[in-house]
C-alpha positions in Angstrom: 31.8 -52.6 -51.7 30.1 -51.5 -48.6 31.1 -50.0 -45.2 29.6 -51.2 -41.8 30.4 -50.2 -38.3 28.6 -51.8 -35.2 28.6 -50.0 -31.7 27.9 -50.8 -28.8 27.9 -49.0 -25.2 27.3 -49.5 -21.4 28.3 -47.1 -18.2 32.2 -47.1 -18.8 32.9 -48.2 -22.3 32.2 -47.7 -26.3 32.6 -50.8 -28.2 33.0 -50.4 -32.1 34.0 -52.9 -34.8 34.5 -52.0 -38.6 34.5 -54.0 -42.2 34.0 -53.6 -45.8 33.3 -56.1 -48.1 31.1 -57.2 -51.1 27.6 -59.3 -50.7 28.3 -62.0 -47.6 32.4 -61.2 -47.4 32.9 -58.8 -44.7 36.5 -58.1 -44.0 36.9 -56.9 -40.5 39.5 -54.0 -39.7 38.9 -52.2 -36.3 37.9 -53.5 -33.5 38.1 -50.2 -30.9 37.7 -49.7 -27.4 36.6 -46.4 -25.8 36.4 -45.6 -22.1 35.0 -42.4 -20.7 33.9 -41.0 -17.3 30.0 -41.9 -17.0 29.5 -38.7 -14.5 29.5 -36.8 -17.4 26.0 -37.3 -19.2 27.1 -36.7 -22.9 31.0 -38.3 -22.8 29.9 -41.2 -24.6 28.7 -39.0 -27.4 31.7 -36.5 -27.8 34.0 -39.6 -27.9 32.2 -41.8 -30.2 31.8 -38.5 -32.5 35.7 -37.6 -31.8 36.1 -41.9 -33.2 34.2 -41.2 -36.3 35.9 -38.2 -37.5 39.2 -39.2 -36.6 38.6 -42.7 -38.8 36.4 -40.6 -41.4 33.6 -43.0 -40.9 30.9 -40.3 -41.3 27.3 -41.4 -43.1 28.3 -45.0 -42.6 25.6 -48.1 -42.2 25.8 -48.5 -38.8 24.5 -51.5 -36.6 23.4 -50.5 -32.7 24.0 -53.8 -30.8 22.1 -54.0 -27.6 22.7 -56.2 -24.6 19.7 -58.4 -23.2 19.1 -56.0 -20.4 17.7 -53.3 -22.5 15.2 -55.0 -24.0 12.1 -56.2 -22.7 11.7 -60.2 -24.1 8.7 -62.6 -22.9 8.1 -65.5 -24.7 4.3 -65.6 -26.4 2.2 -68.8 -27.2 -0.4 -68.8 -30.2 -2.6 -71.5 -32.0 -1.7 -73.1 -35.5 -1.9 -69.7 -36.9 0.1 -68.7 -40.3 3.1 -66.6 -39.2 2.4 -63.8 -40.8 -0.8 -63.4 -38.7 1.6 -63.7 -35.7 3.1 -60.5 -35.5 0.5 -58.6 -35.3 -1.2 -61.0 -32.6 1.8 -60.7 -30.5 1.6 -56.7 -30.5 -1.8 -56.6 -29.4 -1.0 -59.1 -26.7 2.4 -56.9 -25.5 0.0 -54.1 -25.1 -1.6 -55.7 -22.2 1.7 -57.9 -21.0 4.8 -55.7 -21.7 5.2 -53.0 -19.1 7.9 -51.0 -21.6 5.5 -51.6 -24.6 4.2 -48.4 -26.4 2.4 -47.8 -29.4 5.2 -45.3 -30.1 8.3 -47.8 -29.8 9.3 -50.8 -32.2 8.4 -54.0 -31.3 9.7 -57.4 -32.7 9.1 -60.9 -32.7 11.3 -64.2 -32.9 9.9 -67.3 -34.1 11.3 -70.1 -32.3 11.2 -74.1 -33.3 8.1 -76.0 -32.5 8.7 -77.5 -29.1 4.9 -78.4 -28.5 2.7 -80.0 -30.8 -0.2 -77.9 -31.8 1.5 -74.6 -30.4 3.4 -72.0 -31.7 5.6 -70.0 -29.8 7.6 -67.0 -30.3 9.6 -64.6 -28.3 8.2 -60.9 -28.2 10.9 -58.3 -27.7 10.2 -54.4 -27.3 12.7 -51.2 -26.9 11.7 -48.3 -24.5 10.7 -45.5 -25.9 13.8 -43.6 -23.6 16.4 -45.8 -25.1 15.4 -45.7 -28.4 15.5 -41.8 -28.2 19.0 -42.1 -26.8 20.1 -44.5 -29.8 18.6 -42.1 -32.4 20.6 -39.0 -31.0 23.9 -40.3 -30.3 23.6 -41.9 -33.7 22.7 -38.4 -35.2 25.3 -36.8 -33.2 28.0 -38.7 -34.4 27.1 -38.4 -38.1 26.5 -42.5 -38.3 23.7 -43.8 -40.3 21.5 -46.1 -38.2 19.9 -49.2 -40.4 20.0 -51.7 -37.5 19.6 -52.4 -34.0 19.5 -55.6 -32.9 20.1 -58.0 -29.5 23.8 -59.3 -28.7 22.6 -63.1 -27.5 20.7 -63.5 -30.8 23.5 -62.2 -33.3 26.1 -64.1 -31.4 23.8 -67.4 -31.3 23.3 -67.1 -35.3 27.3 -66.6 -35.8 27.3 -69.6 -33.6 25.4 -71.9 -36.4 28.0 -71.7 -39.1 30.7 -72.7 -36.7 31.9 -76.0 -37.2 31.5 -77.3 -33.3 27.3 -76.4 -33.9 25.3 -79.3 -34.1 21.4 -79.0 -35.0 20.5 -82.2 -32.9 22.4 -81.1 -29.6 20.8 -78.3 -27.6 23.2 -76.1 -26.0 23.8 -73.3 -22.8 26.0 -70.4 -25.0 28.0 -68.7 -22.6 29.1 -64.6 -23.4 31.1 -62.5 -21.4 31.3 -58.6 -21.3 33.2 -57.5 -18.4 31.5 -58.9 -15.4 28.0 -59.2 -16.9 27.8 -63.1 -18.6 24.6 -64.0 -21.1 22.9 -67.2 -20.3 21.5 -68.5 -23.6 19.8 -71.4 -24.2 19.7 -72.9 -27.8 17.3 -75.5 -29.0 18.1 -76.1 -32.4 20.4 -73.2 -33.0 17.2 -71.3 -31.6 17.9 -69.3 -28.6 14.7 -70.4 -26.8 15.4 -68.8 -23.0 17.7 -65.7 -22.6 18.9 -64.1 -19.3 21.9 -62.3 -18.1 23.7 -61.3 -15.0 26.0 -58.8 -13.4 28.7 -60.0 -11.3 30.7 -58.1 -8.6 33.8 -56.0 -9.6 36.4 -58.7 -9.4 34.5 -61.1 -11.5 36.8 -60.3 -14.1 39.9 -60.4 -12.4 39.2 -63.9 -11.3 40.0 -65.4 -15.0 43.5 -64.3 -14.6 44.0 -66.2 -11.3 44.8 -69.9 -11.0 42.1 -72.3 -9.8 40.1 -69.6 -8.7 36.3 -70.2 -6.5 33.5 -69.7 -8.9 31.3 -71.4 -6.3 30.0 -68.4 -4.8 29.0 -66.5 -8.2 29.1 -68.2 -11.3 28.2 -71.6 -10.4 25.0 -70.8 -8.7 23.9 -69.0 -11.7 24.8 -71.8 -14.0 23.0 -74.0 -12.0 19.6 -71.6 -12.2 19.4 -71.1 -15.4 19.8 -75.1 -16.4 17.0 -75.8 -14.6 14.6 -72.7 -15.4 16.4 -73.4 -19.4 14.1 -76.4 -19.3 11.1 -75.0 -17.3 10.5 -72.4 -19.1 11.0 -73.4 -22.7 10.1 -77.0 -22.0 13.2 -78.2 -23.3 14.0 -81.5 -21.8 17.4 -80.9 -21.1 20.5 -79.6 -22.3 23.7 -81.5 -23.6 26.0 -79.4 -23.2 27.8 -75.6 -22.1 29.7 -73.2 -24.7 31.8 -70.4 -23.4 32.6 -67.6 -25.8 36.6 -66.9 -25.6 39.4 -67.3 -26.3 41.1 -70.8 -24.7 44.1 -69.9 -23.3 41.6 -67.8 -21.1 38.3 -69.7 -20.4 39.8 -73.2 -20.5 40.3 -72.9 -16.6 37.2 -71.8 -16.1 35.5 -74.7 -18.7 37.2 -77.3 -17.0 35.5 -76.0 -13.2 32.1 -75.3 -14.8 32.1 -79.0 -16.4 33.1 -80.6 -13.1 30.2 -78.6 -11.4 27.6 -79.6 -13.5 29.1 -82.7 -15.3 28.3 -81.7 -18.7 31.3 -81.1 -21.6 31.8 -77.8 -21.7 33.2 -76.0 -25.3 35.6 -72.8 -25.5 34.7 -71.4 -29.0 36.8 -68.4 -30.2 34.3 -66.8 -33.0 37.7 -64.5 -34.3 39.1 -67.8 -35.6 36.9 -68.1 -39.1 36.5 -64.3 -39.3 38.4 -62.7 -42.1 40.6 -59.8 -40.8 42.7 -56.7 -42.0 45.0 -54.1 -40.4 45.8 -54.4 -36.8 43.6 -57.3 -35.5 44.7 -59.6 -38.5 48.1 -59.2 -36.0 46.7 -59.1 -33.1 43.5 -59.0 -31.6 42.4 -56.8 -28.6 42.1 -57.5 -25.0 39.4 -59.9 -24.2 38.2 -60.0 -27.8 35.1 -62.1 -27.0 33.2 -58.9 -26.0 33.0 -57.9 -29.7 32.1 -60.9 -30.9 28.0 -59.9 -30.8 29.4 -56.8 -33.2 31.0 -58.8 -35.2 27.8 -61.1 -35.5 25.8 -58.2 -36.0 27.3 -56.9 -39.3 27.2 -60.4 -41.2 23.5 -60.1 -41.4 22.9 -56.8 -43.0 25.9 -57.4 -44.6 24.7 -60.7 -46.5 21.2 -58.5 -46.7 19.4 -60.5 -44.7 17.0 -59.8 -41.9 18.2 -59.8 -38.5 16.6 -62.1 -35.5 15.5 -59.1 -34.2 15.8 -55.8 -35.6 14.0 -52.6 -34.0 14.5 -50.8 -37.2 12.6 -52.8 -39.3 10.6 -55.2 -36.9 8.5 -58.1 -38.9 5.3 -57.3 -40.3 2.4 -59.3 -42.0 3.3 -60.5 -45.8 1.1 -58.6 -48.4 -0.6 -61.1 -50.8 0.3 -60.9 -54.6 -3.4 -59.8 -55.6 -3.0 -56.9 -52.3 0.3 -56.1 -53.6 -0.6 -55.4 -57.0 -3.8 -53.2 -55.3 -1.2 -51.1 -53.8 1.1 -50.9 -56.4 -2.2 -49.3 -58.8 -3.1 -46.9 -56.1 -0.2 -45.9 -56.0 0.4 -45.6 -59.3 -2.9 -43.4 -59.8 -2.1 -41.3 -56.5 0.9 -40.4 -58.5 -0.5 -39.7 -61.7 -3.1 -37.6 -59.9 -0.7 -35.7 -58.4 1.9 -35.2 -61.1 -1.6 -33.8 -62.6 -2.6 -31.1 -59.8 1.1 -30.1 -59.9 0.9 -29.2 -63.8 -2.9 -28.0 -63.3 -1.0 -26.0 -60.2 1.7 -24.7 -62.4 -0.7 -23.4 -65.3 -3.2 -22.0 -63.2 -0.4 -19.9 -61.2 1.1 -18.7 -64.6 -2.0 -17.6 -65.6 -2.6 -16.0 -62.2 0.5 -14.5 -62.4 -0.3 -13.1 -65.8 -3.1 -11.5 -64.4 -1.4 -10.4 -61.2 1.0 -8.3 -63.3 -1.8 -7.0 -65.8 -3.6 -5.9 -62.1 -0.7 -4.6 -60.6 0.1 -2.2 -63.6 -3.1 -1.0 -63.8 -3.0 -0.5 -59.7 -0.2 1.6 -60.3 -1.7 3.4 -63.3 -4.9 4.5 -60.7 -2.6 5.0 -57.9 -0.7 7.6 -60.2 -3.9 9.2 -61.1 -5.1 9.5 -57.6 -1.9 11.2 -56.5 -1.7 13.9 -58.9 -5.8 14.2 -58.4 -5.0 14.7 -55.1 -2.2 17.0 -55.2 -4.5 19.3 -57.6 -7.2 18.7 -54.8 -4.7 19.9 -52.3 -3.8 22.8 -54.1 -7.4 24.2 -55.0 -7.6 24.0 -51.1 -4.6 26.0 -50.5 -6.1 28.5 -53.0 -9.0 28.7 -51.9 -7.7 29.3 -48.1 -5.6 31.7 -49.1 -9.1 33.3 -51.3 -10.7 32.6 -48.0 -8.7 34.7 -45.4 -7.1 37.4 -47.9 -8.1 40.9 -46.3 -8.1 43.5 -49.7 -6.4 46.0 -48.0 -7.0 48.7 -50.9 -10.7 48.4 -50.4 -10.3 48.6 -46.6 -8.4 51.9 -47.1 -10.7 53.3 -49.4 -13.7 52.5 -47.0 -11.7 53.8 -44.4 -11.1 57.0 -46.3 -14.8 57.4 -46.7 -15.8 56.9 -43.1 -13.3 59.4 -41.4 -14.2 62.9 -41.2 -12.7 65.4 -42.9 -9.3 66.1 -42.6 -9.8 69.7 -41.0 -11.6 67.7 -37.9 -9.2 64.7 -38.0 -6.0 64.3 -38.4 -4.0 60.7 -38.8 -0.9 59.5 -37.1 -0.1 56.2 -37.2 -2.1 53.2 -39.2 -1.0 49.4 -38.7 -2.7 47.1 -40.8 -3.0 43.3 -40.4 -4.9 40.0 -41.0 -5.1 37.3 -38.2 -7.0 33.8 -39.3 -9.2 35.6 -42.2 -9.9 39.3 -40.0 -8.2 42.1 -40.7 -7.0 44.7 -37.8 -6.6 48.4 -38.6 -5.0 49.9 -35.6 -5.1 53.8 -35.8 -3.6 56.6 -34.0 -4.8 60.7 -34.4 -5.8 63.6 -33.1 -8.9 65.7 -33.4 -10.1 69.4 -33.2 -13.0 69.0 -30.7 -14.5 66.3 -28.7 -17.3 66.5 -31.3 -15.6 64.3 -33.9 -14.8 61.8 -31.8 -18.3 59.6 -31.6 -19.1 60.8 -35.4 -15.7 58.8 -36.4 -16.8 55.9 -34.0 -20.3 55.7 -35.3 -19.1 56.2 -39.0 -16.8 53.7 -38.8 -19.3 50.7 -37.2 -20.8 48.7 -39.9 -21.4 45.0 -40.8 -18.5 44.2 -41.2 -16.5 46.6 -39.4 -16.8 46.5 -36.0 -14.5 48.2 -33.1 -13.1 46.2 -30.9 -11.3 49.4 -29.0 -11.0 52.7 -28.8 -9.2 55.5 -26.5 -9.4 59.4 -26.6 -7.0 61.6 -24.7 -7.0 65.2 -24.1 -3.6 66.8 -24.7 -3.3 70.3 -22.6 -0.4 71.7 -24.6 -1.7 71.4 -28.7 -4.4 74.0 -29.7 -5.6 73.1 -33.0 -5.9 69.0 -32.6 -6.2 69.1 -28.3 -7.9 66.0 -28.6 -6.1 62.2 -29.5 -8.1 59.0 -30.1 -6.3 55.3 -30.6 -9.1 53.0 -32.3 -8.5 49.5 -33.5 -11.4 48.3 -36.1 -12.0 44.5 -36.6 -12.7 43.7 -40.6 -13.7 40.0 -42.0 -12.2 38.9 -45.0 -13.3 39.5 -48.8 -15.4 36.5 -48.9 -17.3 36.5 -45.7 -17.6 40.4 -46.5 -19.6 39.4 -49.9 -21.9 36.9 -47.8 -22.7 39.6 -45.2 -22.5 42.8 -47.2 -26.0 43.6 -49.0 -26.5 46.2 -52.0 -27.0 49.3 -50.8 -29.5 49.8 -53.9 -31.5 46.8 -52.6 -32.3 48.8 -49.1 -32.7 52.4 -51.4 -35.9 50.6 -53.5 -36.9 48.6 -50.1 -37.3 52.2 -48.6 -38.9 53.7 -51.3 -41.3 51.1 -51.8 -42.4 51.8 -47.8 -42.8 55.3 -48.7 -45.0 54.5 -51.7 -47.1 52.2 -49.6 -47.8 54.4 -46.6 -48.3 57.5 -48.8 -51.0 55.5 -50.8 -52.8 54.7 -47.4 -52.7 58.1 -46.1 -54.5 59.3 -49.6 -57.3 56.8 -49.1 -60.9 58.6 -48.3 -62.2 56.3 -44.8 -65.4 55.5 -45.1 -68.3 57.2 -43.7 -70.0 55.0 -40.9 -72.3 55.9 -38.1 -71.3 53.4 -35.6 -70.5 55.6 -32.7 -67.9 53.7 -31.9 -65.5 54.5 -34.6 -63.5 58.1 -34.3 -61.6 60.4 -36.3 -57.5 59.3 -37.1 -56.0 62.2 -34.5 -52.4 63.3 -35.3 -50.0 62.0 -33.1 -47.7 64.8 -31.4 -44.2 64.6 -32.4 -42.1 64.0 -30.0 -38.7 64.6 -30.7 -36.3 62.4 -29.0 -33.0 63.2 -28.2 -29.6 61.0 -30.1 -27.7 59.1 -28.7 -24.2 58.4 -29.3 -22.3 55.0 -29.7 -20.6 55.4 -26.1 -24.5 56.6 -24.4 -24.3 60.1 -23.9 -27.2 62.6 -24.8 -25.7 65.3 -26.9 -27.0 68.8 -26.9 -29.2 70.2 -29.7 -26.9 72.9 -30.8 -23.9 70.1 -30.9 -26.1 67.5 -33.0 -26.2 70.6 -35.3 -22.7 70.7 -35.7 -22.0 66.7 -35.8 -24.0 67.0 -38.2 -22.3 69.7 -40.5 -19.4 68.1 -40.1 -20.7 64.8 -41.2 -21.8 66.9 -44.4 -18.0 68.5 -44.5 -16.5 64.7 -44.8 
């Protein structure tokens, strides 16, 4: 058993009618009207969503019934052409005729009976893109499942063939009413061959309830049009007679005016009369129930699963041949092998890539490990060997230091600060002395290559007799290793010397050779000149005080 519900909507109202049923037995339960405020842009949608879930109709087959003013329909003529050729014909020609055609939106065509020899004609109908996107939301909004959407005139003309009052020989003007809009269809051969519809003024509807009212100024004039462009159009010679869609007790009035007018019978039809009903409407049917007859017409089709007249869901297309259909069905058949192929190829080739992924990523991990603790032995040997770097061996330093100062008779020490600043060490020393003397003997004694002062002060104190004299030196000293690059041997310089000493006294024993050139003279002895010292801060010391620098040197 299958459920159906088929909707419909315009500016002020939501029309919906439900059934269930097996194969061509629809049993028809609800049959709803919905108002809402049309200045509110999505009202429509909340309430036809609030209707579903309220009835728990969610994921049902639904059938969208439009009215013939929101499709585009123009009849089409073609040569004796097979119909399956036709469809496709008719598209390219709405593509050049149909100002709402688009590539993008459905489009559908309706073969009508032959009405001209050698001639086929069929009546193209397309949806708008816009409304077709406003179908598929609302749809989606209120949880329905959209299979359908098809044209009110041309369900309600097809429901009209398995009444009892149809007659294949007798072509016909159908008369539908929603509201105050009325569908003009005419029907040759149970074919609706020439569709139009037309909106009345507000009281339109209120007129039905009146006794004897005009329709001379509205309806008749319309009547009267569309008999005569009926046959125009659709060449149909004429037509025999008028069927209104209602109930009688409501239209009869109105049937009896319209067959007066244009002196043709005239037929009230109520479609609810054959249609198998459940729950409230098998009591009592709605208000004007002829405006959900198109629903109900709608849901027989897809019901009974056949096509539609025209469906915008699944619009006609050209019939495959046996021999093209089996073509497909192979290619098919081999595009799914060949993938169900790739996927397995795909799924052993990324096991085995994911193998070898792992056995990668273990030994990534296994080098990563190794490379870390190579580098934290790296890092370490550089800490070592900055700390080798800028270590100041402060033992040596003192024992240099207690080479180079005089002798403890001449000097006498106060204060010693010792310290290393980015690989130099700084000796800082306070003392006193017993004579002025000492002073530039303990700066040029303590000046090497690498030692160098950076300061020095000397004070003369008035009150102290043995050490009158003070001196505050600081002494700059580079570190062990830059000590070893710039330090030479001392016995390197000794053999150097000696060496010199060996050389010149080998010259000087040397007989010159006898020549008579007069211009070569006797080696004269220089006089020797003897110059007087300086000391490290420029002064010219006395003779008698290098003496005793000097003695004191020996002393230390």
């Amino acid at each position: 058993m299958s459920n159906w519900i088929a909707v419909s909507w315009d500016q002020h109202h939501i029309l919906a009618v439900t059934a269930k049923g097996t194969k061509g037995r629809p049993l028809f339960d609800r049959a709803v009207r919905i108002s809402y405020n049309s200045s509110s842009p999505n009202q429509h949608k909340e309430n036809l969503k609030h209707f579903i879930q309220n009835e728990k109709l969610g994921k049902t087959d639904t059938v969208v019934v439009l009215s013939r003013s929101a499709i585009e329909l123009r009849p089409l003529t073609f040569p004796p052409v097979p119909d399956d050729e036709i469809p496709e014909m008719a598209k390219f020609i709405a593509g050049k005729e149909f100002s709402e055609f688009d590539t993008a939106t459905p489009f559908d065509v309706f073969f009508l009976p032959e009405i001209e020899k050698g001639k086929k004609t069929v009546l193209g109908a397309t949806l708008s893109k816009a409304k077709l996107t406003e179908i598929t939301e609302i749809c989606t909004f209120a949880g329905l499942n959209l299979k359908r959407i098809v044209v009110a005139p041309f369900e309600t003309a097809a429901l009209f063939t398995k009444n009892e009052r149809f007659s294949i020989g007798t072509t016909s003007l159908l008369m539908e009413f929603s509201g105050k809009t009325v569908t003009f269809s005419v029907l040759y051969q149970g074919y609706p061959v020439f569709v139009r519809s037309v909106i009345f003024s507000d009281d339109f509807q209120e007129k039905l309830g009146k006794k004897n009212p005009d329709w001379s100024g509205d309806l008749f004039p319309e009547i009267k049009k569309t008999l005569f462009s009926g046959t125009q159009i659709a060449a149909v010679q004429k037509i025999d007679k008028i069927v209104l869609s209602g109930e009688s007790s409501v239209y009869q009035q109105m049937a009896d005016s319209i067959s007066q007018f244009t002196q043709l019978p005239v037929d009230v039809v109520d479609f609810w009369e054959n249609i198998a009903r459940s729950g409230e409407i098998k009591k009592q049917l709605p208000p004007f129930s002829e405006v959900f007859v198109p629903l109900v017409a709608g849901i027989f089709s897809p019901n009974a699963n056949k096509p539609s007249p025209l469906d915008f869901v699944s619009p006609k297309r050209k019939k495959e041949s046996g021999q093209q259909r089996q073509l497909i069905a192979a290619a098919i058949m081999f595009l799914f092998l060949l993938f169900t192929a790739l996927i397995g190829y795909g799924y052993f080739r990324r096991t085995n890539l994911e193998q070898e992924v792992g056995t990668l990523q273990s030994k990534v991990a296994t080098l990563e490990n190794t490379v870390a603790m190579k580098e934290q032995k790296r890092n370490q040997a550089e800490a070592v060997a900055n700390w080798k770097k800028n270590q100041i061996l402060w033992l040596q330093e003192l024992a240099w230091l207690s080479e180079k100062i005089p002798a403890s008779e001449d000097t006498l020490l106060t204060s010693l600060q010792l310290r290393a600043v980015d690989g130099t060490g700084e000796m800082k020393f306070q003392g006193t002395v017993k004579n002025a003397r000492v002073v530039p003997i303990l700066e040029t004694s303590l000046w090497d290559d690498t030692h160098q002062l950076r300061s020095q002060k000397t004070t003369e104190l008035s009150n102290a007799k043995d050490y009158p004299y003070t001196f505050d030196i600081t002494v700059l000293a580079v570190s062990a290793k830059e000590k070893s690059v710039k330090k030479a041997d001392p016995t390197e310089k000794i053999e150097e010397k000696e060496t010199e000493k060996d050389n010149k006294s080998g010259q000087n024993n040397e007989k010159p050779e006898e020549t008579n050139s007069p211009d070569v003279k006797p080696d004269v002895p220089e006089p020797d000149h003897t110059e007087p010292v300086d000391s490290p801060s420029g002064d010219t010391m006395p003779e008698e005080e290098k003496t005793d620098a000097t003695n004191s040197e020996v002393k230390s």
